[in-house]
TORPA-4810 file (N, C-alpha, C, O; in nm, 3 decimals):
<nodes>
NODE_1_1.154_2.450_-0.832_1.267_2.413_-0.748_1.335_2.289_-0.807_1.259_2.205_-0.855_X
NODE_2_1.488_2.263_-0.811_1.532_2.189_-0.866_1.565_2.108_-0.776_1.586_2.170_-0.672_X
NODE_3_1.582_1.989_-0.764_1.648_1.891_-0.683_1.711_1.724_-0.743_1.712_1.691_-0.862_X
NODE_4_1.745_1.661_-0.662_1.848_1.506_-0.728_1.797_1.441_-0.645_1.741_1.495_-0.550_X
NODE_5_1.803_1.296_-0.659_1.793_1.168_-0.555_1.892_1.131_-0.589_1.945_1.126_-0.700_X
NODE_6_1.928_1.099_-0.481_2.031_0.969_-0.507_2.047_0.849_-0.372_1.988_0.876_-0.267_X
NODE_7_2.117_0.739_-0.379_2.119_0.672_-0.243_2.249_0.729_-0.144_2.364_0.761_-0.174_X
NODE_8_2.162_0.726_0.015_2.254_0.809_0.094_2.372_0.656_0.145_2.369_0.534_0.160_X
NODE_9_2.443_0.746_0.153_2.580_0.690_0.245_2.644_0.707_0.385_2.604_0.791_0.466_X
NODE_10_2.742_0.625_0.406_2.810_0.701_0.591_2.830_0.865_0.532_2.773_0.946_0.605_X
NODE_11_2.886_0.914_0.437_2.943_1.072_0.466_2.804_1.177_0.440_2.815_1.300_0.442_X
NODE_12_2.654_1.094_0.410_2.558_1.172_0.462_2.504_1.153_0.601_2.394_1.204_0.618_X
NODE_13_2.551_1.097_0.694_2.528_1.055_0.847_2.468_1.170_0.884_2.348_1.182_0.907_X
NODE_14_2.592_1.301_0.897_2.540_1.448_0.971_2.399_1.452_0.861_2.302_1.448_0.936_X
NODE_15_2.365_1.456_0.759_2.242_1.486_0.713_2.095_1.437_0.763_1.984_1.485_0.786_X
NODE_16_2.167_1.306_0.767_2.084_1.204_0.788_1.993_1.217_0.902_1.869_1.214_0.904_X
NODE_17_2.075_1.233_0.994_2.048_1.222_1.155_1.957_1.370_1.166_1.848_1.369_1.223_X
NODE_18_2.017_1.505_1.104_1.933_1.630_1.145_1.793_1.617_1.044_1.700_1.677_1.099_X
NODE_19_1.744_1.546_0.893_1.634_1.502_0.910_1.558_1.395_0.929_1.447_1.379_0.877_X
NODE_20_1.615_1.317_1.004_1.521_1.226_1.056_1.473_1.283_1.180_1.355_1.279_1.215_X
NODE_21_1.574_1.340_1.251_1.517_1.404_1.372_1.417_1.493_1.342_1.311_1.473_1.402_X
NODE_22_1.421_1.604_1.253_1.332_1.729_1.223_1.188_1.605_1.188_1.123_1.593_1.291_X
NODE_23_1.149_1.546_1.111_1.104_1.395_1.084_1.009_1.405_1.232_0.909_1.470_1.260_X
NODE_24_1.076_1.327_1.295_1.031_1.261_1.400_0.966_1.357_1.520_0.886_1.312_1.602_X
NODE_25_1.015_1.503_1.518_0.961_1.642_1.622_0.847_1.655_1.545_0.740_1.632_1.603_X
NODE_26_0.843_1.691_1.411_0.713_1.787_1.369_0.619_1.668_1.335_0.498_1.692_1.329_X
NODE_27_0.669_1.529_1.309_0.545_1.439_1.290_0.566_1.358_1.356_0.590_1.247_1.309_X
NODE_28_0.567_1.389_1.534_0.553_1.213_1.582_0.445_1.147_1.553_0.474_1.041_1.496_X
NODE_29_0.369_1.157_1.562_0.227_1.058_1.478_0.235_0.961_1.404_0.169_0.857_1.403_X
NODE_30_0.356_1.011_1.312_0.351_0.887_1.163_0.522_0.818_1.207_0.592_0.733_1.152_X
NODE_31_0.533_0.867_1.280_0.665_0.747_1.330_0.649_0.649_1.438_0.579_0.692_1.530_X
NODE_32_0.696_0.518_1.456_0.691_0.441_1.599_0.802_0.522_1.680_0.781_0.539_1.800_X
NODE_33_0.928_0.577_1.618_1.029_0.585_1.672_1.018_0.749_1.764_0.945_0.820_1.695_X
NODE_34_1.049_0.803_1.852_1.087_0.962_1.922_1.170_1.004_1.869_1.235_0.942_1.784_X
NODE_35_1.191_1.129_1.907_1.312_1.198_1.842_1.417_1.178_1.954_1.537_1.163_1.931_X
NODE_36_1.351_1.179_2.104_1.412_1.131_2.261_1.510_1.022_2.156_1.598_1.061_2.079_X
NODE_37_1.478_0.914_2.170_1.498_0.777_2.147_1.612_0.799_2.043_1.728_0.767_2.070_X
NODE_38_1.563_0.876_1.872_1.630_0.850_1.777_1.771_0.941_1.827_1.877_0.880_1.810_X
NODE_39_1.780_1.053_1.876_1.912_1.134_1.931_2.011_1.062_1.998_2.131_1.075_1.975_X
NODE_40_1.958_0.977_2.088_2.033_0.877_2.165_2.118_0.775_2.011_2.240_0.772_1.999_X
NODE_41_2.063_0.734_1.954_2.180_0.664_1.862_2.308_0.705_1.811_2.311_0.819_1.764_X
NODE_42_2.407_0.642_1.810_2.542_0.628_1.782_2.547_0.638_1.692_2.472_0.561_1.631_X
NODE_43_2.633_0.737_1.600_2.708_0.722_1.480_2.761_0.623_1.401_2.803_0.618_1.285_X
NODE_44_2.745_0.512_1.531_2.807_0.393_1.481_2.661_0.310_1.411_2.652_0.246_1.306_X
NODE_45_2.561_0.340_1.512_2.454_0.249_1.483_2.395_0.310_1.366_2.341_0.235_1.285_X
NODE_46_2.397_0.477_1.337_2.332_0.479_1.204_2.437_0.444_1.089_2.390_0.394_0.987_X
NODE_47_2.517_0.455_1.094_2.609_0.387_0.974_2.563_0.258_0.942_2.528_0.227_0.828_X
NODE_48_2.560_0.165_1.062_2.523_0.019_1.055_2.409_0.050_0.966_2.423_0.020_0.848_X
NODE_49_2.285_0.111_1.008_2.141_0.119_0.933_2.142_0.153_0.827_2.056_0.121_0.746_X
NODE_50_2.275_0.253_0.795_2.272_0.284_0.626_2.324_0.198_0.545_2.287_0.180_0.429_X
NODE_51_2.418_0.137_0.605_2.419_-0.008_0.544_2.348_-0.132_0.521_2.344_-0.201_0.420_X
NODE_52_2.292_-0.147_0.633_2.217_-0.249_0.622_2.057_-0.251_0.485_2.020_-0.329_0.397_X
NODE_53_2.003_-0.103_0.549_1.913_-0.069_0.472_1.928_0.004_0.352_2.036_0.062_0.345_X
NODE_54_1.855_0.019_0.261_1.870_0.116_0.118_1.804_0.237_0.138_1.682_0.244_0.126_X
NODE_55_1.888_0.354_0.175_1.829_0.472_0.218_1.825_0.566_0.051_1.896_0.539_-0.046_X
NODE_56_1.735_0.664_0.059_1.755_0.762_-0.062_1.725_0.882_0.018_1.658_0.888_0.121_X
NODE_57_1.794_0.992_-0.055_1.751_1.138_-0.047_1.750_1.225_-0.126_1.842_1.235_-0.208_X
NODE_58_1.654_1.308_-0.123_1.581_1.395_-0.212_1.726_1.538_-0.142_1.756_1.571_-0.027_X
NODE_59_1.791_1.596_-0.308_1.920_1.702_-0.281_1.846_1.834_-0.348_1.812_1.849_-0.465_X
NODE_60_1.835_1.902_-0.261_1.795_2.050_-0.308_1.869_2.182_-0.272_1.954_2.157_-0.187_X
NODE_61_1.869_2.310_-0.304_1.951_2.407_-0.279_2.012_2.348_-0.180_2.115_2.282_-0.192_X
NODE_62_1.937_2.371_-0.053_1.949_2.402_0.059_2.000_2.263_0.121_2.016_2.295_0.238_X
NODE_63_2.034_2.127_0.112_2.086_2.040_0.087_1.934_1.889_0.123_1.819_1.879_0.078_X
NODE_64_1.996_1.820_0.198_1.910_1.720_0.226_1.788_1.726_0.262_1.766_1.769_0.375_X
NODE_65_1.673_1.685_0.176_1.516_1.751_0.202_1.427_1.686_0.231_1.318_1.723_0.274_X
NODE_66_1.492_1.514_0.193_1.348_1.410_0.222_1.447_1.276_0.200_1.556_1.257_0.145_X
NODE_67_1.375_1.217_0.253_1.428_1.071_0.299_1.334_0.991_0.322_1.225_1.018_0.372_X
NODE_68_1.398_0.828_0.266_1.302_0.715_0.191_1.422_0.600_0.256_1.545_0.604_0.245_X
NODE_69_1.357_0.527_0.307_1.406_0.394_0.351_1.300_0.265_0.265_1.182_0.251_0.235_X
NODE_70_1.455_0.176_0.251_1.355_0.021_0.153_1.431_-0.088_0.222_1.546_-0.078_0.266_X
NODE_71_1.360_-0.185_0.227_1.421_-0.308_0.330_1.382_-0.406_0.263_1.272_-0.380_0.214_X
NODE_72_1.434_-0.548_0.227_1.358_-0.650_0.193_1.370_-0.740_0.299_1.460_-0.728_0.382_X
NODE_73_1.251_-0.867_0.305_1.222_-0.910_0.439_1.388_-0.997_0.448_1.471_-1.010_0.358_X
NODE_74_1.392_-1.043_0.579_1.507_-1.176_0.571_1.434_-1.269_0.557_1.458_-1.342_0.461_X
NODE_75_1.327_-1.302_0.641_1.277_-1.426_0.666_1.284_-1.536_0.543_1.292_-1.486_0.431_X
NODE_76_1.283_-1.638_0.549_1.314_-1.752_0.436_1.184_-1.758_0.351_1.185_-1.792_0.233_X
NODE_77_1.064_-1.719_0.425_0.933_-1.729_0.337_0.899_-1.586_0.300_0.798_-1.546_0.240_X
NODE_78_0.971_-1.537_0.332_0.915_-1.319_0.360_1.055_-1.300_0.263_1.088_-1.191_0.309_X
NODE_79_1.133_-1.323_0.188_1.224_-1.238_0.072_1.162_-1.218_-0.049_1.222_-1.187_-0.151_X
NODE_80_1.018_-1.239_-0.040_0.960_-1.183_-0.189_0.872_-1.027_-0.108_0.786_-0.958_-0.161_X
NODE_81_0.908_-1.017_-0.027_0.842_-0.866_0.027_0.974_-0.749_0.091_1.079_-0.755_0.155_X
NODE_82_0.911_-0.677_0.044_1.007_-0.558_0.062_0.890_-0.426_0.178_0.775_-0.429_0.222_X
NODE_83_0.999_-0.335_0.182_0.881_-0.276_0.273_0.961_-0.100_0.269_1.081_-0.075_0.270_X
NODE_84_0.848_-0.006_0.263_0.913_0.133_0.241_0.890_0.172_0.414_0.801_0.126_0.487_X
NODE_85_1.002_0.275_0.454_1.005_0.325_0.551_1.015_0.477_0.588_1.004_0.566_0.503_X
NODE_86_1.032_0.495_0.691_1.083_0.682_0.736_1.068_0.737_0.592_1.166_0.733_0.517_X
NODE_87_0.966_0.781_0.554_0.921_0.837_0.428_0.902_1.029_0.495_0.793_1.062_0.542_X
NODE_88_0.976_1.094_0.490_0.987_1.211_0.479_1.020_1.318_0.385_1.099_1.300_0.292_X
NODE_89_0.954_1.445_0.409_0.969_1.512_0.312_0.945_1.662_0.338_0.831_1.691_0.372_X
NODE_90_1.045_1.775_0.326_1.015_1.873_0.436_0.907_1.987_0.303_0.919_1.992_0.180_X
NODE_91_0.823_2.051_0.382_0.739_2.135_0.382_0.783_2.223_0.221_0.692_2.225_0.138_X
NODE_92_0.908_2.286_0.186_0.963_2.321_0.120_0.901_2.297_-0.041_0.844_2.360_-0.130_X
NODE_93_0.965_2.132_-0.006_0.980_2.060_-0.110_0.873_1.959_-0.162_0.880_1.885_-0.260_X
NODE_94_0.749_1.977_-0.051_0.604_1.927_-0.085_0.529_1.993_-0.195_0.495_2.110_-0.186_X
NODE_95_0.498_1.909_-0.314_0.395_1.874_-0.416_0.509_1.936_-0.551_0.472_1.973_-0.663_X
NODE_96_0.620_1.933_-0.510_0.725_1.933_-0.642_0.729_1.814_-0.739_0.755_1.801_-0.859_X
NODE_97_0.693_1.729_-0.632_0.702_1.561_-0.741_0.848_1.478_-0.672_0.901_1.375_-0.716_X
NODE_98_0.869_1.517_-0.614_0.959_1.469_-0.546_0.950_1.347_-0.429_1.037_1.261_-0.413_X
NODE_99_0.865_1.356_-0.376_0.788_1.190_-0.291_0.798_1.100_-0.373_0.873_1.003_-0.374_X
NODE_100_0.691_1.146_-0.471_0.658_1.014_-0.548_0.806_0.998_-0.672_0.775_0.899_-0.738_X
NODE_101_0.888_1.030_-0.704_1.022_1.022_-0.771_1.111_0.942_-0.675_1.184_0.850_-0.714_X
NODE_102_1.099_0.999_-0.497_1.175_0.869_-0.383_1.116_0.736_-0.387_1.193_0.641_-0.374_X
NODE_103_0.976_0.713_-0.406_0.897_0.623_-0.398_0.965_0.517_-0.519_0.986_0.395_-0.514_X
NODE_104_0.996_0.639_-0.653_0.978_0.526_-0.750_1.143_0.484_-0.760_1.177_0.380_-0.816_X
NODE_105_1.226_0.565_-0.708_1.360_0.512_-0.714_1.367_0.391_-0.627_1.458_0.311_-0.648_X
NODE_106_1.281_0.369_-0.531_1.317_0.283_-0.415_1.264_0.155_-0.503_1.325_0.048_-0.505_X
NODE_107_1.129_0.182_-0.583_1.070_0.049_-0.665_1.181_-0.037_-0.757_1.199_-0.159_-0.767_X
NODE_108_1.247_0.073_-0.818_1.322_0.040_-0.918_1.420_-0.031_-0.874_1.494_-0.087_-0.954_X
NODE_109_1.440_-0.044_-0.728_1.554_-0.135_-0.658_1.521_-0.239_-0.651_1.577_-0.341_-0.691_X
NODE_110_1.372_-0.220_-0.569_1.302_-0.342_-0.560_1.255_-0.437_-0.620_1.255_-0.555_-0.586_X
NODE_111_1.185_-0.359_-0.770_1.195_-0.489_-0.884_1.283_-0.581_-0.954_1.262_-0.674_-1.032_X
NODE_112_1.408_-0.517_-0.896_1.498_-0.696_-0.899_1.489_-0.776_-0.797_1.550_-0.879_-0.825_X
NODE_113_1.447_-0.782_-0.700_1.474_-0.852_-0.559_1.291_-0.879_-0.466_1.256_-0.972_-0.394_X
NODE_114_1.243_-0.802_-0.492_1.081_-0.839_-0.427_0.976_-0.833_-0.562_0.980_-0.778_-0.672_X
NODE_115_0.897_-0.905_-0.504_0.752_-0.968_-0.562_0.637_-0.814_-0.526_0.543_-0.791_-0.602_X
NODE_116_0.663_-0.735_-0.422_0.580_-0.673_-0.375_0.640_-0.577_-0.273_0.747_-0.612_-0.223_X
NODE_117_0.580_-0.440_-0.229_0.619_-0.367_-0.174_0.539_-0.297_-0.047_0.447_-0.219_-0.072_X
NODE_118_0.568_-0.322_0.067_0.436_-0.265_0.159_0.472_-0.170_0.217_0.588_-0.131_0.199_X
NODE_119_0.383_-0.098_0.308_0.429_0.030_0.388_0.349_0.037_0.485_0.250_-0.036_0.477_X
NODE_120_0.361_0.123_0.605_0.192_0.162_0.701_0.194_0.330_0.669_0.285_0.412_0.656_X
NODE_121_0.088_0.335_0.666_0.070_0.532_0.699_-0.071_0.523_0.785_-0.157_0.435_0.785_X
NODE_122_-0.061_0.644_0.854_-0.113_0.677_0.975_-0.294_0.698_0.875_-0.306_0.766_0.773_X
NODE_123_-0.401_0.626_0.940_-0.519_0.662_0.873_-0.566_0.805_0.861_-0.633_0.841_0.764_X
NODE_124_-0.532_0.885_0.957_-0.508_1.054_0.937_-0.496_1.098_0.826_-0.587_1.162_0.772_X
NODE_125_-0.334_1.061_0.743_-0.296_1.104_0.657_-0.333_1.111_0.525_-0.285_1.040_0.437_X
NODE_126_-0.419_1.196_0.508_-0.435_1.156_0.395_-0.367_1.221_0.281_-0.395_1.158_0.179_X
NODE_127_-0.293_1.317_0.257_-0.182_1.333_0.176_-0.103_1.261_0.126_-0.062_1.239_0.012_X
NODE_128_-0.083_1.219_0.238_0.058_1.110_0.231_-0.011_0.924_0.196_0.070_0.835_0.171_X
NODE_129_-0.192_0.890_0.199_-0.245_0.805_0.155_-0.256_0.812_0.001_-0.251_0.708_-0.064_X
NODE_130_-0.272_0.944_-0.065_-0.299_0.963_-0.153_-0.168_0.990_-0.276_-0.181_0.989_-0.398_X
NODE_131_-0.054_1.010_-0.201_0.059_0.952_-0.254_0.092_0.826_-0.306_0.133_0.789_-0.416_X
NODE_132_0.064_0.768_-0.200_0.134_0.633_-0.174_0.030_0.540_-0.285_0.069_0.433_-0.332_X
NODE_133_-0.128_0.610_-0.323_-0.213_0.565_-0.388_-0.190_0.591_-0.529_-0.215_0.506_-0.615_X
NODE_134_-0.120_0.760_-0.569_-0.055_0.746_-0.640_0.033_0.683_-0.767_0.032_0.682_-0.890_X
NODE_135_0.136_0.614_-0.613_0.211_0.567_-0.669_0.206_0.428_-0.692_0.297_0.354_-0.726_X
NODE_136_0.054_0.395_-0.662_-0.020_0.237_-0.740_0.050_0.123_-0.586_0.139_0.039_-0.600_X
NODE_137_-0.017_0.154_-0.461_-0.009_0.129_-0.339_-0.184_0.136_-0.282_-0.250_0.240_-0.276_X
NODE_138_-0.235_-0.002_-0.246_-0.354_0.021_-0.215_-0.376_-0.060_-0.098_-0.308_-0.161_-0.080_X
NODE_139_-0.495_-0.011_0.010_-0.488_-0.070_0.114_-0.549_-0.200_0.156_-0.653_-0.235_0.101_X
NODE_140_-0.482_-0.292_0.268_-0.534_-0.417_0.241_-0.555_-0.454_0.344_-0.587_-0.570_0.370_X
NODE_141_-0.538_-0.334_0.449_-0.598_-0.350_0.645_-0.543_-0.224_0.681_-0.458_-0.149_0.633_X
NODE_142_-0.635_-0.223_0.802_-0.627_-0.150_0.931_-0.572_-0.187_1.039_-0.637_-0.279_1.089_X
NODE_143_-0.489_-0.161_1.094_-0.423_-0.164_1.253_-0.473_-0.052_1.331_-0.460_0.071_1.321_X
NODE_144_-0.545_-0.149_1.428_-0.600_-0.014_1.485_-0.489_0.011_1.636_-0.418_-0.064_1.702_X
NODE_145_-0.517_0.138_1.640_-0.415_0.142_1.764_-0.272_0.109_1.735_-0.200_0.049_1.815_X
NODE_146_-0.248_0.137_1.656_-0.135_0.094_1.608_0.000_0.153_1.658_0.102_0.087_1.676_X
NODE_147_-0.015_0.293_1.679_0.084_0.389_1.782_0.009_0.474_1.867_-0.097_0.522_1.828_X
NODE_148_0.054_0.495_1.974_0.025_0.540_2.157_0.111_0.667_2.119_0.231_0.668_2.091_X
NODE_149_0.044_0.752_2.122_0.125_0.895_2.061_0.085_1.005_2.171_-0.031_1.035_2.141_X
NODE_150_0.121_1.073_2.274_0.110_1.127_2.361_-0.021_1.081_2.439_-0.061_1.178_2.503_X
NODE_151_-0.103_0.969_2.460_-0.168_0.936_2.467_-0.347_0.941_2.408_-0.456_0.922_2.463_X
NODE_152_-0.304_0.977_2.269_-0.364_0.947_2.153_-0.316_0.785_2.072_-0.204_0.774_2.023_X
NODE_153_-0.394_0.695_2.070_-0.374_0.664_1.942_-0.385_0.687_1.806_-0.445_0.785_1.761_X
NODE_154_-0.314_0.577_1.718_-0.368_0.646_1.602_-0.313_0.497_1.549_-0.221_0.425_1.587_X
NODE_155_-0.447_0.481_1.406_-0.492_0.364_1.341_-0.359_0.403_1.207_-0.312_0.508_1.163_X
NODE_156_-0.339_0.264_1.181_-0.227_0.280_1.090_-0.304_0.210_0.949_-0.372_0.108_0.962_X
NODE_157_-0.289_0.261_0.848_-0.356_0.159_0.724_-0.230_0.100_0.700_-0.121_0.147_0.733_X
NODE_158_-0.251_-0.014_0.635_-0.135_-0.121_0.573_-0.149_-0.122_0.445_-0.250_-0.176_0.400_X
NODE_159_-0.061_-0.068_0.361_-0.045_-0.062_0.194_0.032_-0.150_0.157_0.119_-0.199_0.228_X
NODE_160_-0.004_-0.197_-0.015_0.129_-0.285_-0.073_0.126_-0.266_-0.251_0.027_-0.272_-0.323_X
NODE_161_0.215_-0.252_-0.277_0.205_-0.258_-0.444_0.268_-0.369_-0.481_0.374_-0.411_-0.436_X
NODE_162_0.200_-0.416_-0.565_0.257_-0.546_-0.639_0.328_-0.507_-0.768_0.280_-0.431_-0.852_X
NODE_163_0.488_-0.587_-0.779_0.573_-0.516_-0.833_0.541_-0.627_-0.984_0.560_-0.580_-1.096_X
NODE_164_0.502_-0.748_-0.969_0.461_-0.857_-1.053_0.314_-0.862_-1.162_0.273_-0.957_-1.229_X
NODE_165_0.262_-0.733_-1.151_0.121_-0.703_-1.188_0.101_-0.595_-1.252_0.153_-0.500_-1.193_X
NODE_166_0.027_-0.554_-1.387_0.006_-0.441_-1.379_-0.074_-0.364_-1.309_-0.179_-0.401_-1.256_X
NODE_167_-0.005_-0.205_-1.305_-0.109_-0.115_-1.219_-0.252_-0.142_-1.269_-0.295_-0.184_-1.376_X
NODE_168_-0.330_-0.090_-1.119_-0.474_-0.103_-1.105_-0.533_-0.294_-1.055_-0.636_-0.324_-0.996_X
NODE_169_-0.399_-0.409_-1.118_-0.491_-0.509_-1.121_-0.490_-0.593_-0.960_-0.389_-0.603_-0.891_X
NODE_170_-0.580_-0.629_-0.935_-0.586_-0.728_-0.780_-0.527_-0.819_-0.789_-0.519_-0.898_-0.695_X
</nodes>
């Protein structure tokens, strides 16, 4: 299967919005956010977010297939950390190489601007741990209880790659 990344914009909004939602139905688990909650937002407010934040998406036949959010901190002591987000990727387009290609476009942003890169994934996951391990992301805590998910919790691990180091070193 062939596909492109590139960074999304306002005139991918309609994309945007139908997978984050699909996102957020088939895996509430690994999101804080609902799909209740995320539907309710304004056109206006996701524009704001695509601006504000550095979104990417994975382009295949069938069009928009996976989506990667990167943020760097504001805080005055927190701008050497960056942080990956809404990491999706539909069923389709799983174990093409395509995750870890969003992962590394988002790095490649980040190594001008952060020291380091963190993320949470759900301790469940282990697909998506073993990605993120991959892509030279290793864990450095547990949150337990971390999301109230139909009244399940579920423990979140805390990952980070250091963008200043070579892979493998502490």
């Amino acid at each position: 299967m062939t596909y492109s990344i590139r960074r999304l914009g306002e005139p991918d909004l309609g994309a945007y919005r139908k997978i984050r939602f699909e996102a957020l139905s088939n895996h509430p688990e690994a999101y804080a956010s609902t799909p209740e909650n995320f539907a309710q937002r304004s056109d206006a407010e996701l524009a704001a977010l695509l601006r504000k934040m550095s979104f990417y998406g994975v382009f295949a036949e069938t069009g928009l297939g996976g989506i990667l959010a990167y943020a760097r901190s504001d805080g005055e002591r927190e701008r050497h950390r960056g942080w990956i987000y809404q990491v999706y990727v539909q069923p389709a387009l799983r174990g093409t190489g395509c995750a870890l290609e969003l992962i590394e476009t988002a790095v490649d942003q980040a190594r001008d601007e952060v020291l380091q890169l963190h993320l949470g994934v759900g301790a469940h996951n282990k697909p998506a741990i073993r990605l993120y391990e991959k892509a030279g992301f290793s864990i450095y805590g547990t949150e337990p209880r971390s999301l109230n998910v139909n009244g399940r919790y579920v423990d979140e691990h805390l990952m980070v790659r250091f963008l200043d180091k070579a892979p493998g070193d502490k």
